[in-house]
C-alpha positions in Angstrom: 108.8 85.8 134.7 107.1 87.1 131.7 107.5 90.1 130.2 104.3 91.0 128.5 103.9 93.2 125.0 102.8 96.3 125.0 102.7 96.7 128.8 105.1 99.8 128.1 105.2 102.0 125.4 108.7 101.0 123.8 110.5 104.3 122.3 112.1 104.2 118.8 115.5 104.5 121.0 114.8 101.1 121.5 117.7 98.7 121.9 117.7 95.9 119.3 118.3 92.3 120.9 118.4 89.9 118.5 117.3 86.1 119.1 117.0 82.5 117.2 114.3 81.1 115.9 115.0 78.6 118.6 114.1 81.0 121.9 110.4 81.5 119.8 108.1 79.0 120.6 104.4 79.1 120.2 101.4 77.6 122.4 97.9 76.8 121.6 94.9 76.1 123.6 92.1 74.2 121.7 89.8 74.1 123.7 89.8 78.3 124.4 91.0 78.7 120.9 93.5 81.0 121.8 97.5 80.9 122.0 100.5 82.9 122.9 103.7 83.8 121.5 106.8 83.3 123.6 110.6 84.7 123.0 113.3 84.2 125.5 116.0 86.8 125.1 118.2 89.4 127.2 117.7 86.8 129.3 113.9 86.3 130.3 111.0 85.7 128.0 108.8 88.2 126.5 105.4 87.9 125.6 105.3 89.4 121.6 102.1 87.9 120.5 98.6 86.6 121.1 96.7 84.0 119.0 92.9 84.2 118.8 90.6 81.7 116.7 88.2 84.1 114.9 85.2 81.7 112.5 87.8 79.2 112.3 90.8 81.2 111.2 93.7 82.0 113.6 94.2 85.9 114.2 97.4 87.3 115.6 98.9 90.6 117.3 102.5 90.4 117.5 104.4 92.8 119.0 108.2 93.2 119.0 108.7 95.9 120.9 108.9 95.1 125.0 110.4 96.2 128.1 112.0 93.4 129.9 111.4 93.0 133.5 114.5 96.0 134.8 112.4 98.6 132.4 114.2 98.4 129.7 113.0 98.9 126.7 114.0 96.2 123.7 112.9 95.6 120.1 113.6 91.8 119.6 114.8 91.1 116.3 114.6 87.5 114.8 118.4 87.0 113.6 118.1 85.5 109.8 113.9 86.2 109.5 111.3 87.7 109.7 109.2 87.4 113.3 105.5 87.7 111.4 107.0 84.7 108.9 108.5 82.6 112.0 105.0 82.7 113.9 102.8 82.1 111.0 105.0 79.1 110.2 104.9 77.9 114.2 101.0 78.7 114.1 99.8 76.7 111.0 101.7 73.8 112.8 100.7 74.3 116.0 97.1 74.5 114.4 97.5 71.6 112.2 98.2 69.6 115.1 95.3 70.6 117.1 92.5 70.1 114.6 94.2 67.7 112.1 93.6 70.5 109.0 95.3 73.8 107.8 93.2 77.0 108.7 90.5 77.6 106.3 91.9 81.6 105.9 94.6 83.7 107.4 92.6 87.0 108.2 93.1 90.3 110.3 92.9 93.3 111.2 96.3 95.6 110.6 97.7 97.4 113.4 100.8 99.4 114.8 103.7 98.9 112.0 102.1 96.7 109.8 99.3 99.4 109.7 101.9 101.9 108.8 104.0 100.2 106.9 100.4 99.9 104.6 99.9 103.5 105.1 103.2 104.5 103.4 102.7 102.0 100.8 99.3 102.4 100.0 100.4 106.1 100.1 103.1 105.5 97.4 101.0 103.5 95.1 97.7 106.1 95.1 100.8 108.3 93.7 101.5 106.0 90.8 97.9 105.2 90.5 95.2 107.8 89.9 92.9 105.8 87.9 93.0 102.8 90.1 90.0 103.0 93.0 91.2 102.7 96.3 90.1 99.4 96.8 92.4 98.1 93.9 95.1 100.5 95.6 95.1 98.9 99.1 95.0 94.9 97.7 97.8 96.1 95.9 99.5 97.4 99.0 98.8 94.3 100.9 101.0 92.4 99.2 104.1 94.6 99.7 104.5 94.4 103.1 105.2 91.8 105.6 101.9 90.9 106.6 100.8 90.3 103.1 104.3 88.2 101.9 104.6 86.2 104.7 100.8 85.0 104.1 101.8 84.7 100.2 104.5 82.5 100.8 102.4 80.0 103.1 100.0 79.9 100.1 97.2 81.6 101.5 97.9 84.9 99.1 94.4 85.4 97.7 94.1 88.5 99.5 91.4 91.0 99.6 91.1 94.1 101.9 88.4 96.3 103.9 89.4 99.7 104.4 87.8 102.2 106.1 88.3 105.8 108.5 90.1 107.6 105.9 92.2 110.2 106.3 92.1 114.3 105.7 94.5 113.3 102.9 92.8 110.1 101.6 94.7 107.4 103.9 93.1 104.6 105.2 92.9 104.5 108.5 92.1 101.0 109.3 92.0 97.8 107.5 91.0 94.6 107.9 92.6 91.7 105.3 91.5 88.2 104.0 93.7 85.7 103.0 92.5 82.7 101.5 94.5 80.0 100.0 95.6 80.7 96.7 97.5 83.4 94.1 
């Protein structure tokens, strides 16, 4: 059985359950262009992400949070790493493989804790930053989370950002990112 992500909302009670990098595996279907991401732990495997081929460029929403099949609900934690690292790793392979060539871009949109995780950061730099526009606040932001490290590291760290439905109080409220190969 799988346990799929998201299916019910996991509480920040949460139990951590720490797995390998071993139990994560990663599938992808050329032909649909789409792909799945796979842990086994607490003894079953959870869904935690989906892979979608957007204009050539995989997209991902990952997910750690789950309830396993008894209800519980688990935050799956990769033991020495980062998840969002592990399955961009997995993914450039798994795409390699399929169509003989690295992804032209690694682009998305932000969403649940990487979205926050901007938010508060983006947050703390338009602090530090008054002259700076908001655009030049948010690429800046990028790069301090996960999202935007992980894609640094695999190279593709020329990153840009669209932001949009700001807050009250100046925050954006979404934000879609670019990341082409490069600085």
């Amino acid at each position: 059985m799988i346990a799929s992500a998201g299916a019910v909302p996991v509480g920040d009670g949460a139990r951590t359950v720490k797995f390998q990098r071993s139990d994560l595996s990663v599938s992808f279907n050329a032909d649909l262009g789409e792909g799945s991401v796979l842990v086994r732990a607490a003894g079953e495997t959870h869904e935690v992400g989906l892979i979608s081929t957007v204009d050539g460029s995989p997209q991902f929403y990952l997910d750690n949070r789950v309830v396993t099949s008894a209800g519980e609900s688990i935050k799956l934690k990769l033991e020495g790493g980062s998840l969002t690292r592990a399955v961009l790793e997995d993914t450039l392979s798994a795409y390699k493989a399929v169509y003989g060539r690295a992804p032209s871009e690694l682009s998305g949109s932000l969403a649940q804790s990487n979205l926050s995780n901007f938010k508060n950061e983006f947050s703390r730099l338009r602090q530090q930053n008054f002259v700076n526009t908001n655009q030049a606040v948010a690429d800046m932001a990028i790069r301090n989370i996960s999202f935007g490290k992980s894609r640094i590291q695999l190279g593709y760290g020329n990153l840009t950002t669209q932001i949009g439905d700001f807050s009250s109080i100046g925050i954006p409220g979404s934000v879609w990112v670019r990341g082409l190969p490069g600085l």
